[in-house]
N, C-alpha and C positions, 0 to 999 in steps of 0.2 A: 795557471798551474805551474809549481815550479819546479824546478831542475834539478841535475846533480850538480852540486855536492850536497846541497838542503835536501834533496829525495833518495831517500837510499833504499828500494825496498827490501833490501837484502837483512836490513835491520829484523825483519817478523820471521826471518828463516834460520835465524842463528840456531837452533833448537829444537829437539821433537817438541819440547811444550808447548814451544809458541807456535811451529806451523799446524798442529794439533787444532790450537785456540783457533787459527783465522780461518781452516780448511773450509773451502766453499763446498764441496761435494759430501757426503760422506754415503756409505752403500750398505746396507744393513738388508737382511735376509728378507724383512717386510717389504723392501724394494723389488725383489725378482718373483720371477714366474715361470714355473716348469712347466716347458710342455711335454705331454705323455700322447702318445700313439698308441690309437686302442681298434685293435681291427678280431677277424675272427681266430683267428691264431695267433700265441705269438714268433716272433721271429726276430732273432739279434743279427742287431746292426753290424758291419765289422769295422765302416768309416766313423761311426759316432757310437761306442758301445754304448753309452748311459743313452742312447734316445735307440732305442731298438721297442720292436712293437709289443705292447700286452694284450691280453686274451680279457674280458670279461671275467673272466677268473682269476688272472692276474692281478690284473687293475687295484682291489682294493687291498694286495698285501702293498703292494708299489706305494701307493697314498698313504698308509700306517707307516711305512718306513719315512717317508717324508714327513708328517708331520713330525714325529720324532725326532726327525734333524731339525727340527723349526721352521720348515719352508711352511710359507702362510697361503699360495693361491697357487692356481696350477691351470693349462689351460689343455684343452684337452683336441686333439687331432683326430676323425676319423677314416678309416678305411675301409667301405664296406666288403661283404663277401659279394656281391654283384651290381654292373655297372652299367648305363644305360645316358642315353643322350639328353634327359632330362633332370638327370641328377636327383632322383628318388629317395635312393636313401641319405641323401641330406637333410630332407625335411617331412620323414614320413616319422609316426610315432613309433614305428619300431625300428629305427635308423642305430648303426650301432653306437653315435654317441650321445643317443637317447635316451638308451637303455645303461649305457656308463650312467648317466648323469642321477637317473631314479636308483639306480646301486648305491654309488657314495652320497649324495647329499643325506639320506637319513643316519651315514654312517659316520662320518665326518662334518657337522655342521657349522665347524670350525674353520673350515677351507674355504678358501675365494676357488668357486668353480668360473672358470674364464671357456669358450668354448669359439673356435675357430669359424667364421661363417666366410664359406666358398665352395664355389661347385668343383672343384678343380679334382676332389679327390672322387667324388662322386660320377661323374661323367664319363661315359666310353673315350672321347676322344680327347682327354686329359686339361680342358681348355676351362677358366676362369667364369665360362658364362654360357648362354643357350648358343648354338652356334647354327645359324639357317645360309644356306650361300655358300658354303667357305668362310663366313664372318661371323664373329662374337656380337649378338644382336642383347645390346646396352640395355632397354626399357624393356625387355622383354624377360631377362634375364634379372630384372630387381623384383620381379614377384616372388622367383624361387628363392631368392636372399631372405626377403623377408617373413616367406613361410619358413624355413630354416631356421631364422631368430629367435622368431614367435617358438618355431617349434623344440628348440634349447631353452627359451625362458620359461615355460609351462613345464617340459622335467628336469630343474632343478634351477640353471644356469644362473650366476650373479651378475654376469657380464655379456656381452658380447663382442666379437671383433670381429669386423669383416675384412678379410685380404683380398677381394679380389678387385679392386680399384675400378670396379662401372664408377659414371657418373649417378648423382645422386641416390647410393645407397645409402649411407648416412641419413638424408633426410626422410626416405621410404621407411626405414628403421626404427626411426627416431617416431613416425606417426603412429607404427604398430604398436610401439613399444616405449611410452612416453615417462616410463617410470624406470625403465632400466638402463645402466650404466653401455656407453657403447666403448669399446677402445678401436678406433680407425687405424685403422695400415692408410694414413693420409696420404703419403707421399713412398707410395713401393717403389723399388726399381728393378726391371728388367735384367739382371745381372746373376752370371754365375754361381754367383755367391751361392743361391738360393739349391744349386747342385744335387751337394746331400742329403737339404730338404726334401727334395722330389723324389730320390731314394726313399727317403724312410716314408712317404707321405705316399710311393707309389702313384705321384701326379704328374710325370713328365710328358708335357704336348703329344700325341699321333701325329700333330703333321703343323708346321709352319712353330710361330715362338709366338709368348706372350708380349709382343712388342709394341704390339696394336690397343693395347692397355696399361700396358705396368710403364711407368716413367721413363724416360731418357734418363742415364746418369748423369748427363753433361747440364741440364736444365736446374740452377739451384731458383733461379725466381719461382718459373713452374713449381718446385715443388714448395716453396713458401704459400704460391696462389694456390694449389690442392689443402695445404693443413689451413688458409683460411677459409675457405670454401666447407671445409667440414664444421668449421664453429660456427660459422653464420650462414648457413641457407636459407634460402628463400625460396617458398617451394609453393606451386597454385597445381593443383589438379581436377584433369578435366572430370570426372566424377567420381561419388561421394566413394573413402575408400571400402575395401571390401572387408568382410567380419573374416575373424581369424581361422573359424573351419572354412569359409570359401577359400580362403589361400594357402589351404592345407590339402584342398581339393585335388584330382587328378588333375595334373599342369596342362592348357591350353596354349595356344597362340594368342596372347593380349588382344583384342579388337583397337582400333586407333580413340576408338572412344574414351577407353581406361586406362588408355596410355600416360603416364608422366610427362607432364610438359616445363621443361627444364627454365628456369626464371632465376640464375641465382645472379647476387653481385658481392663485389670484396664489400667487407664493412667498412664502416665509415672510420676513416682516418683523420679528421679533421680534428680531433681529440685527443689529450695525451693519454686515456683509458684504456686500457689494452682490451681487445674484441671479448665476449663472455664465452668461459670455459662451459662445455654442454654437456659434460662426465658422462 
């Protein structure tokens, strides 16, 4: 490679034309995604006005005003009117963003409907998963994930995303749902940041922190090993999985029987191919 005075890259910056031409980035409104908070009432935010919560009756002036500015997908947050250790209205059919989702799709068929999957908002003691012990219980808590998926892609959902960082929800998701697009929170972190969110989402912990799941920030391999672990799982389960009303069913305690038994590895690197994208 060679040097200066032969390398000048200040040569492609002399002008907006040219750094126009070379701009590696560029961000266009088909790039972003709004999220909206849809609970039984609404209520403005004071720390993030534009993300204050909408009613069901709300909701579909909010979506017409956006598509009008051009936003193309949106994702949708819920907050129910009641909250329970099992996280219910998450993935019940009349869950409230259930019922968003059968409101706007015949209304807007235009919209990427994107839809949040996590118990966090759902749950009495504001915690990412079923919690038995004191502890977020991992395999037990990816049945409700993926009755919650199931149960957003059946009314209306394009997408789905799960934030709450269990192990092997991805691949759970991916088996229900083998035709729908997932978006992974691969690599969350545990960080303040998230604040205001739990403000307007009404999901901040009852007791202890989400530390015990969400990332370390200090960890960048870890979280390179989490986003490849989302593209290539390898997943064996000990029986056959269950149909979409049994996981819609009033939620159980797993048996060890139907438990997921975790088998993943990094993909093969032996290759210049980069791992395959699983949209």
């Amino acid at each position: 490679m060679s040097a200066f005075p032969t390398t000048r890259l200040r040569r492609l910056r002399r002008t907006p034309a040219l750094r126009g031409l070379v701009r590696e980035t560029r961000l266009h409104l088909d790039d972003f995604v709004m999220p909206l908070f849809v609970a039984p009432e609404p209520l403005v935010n004071e720390e993030l006005p534009a993300l204050g919560r909408h009613s069901l009756e709300t909701l579909p002036r909010e979506a017409e005003e956006l598509v009008a500015a051009g936003v193309r997908a949106v994702i949708l947050f819920g907050i129910p009117e009641s909250k329970d250790e099992e996280a219910s209205g998450a993935w019940e059919d009349d869950g409230i963003v259930q019922r968003a989702l059968r409101d706007l799709r015949p209304r807007f068929p235009e919209l990427v409907l994107l839809t949040d999957v996590c118990l966090c908002e759902y749950t009495s003691h504001g915690h990412c998963g079923v919690v038995r012990d004191g502890e977020v219980d991992n395999d037990e808590s990816l049945d409700l994930l993926v009755r919650t998926a199931v149960s957003h892609v059946e009314a209306g959902a394009d997408v789905v995303a799960p934030s709450d960082m269990m192990d092997g929800r991805v691949a759970a998701i991916r088996e229900a749902l083998p035709q729908t697009p997932i978006l992974s929170y691969a690599a969350k972190y545990a960080s303040a940041f998230y604040g205001p969110f739990r403000e307007a989402a009404d999901s901040t912990p009852a007791f202890g922190d989400r530390r015990g799941y969400q990332m370390d920030p200090a960890n960048v391999r870890e979280a390179i090993r989490e986003c490849e672990l989302d593209l290539a799982p390898i997943w064996t389960c000990c029986a056959p999985s269950a149909s979409a009303s049994t996981r819609r069913s009033a939620p159980t305690t797993s048996p060890a029987s139907t438990r997921w038994s975790r088998r993943r590895q990094r993909p093969d690197t032996s290759t210049s191919a980069p791992p395959p994208w699983n949209p």
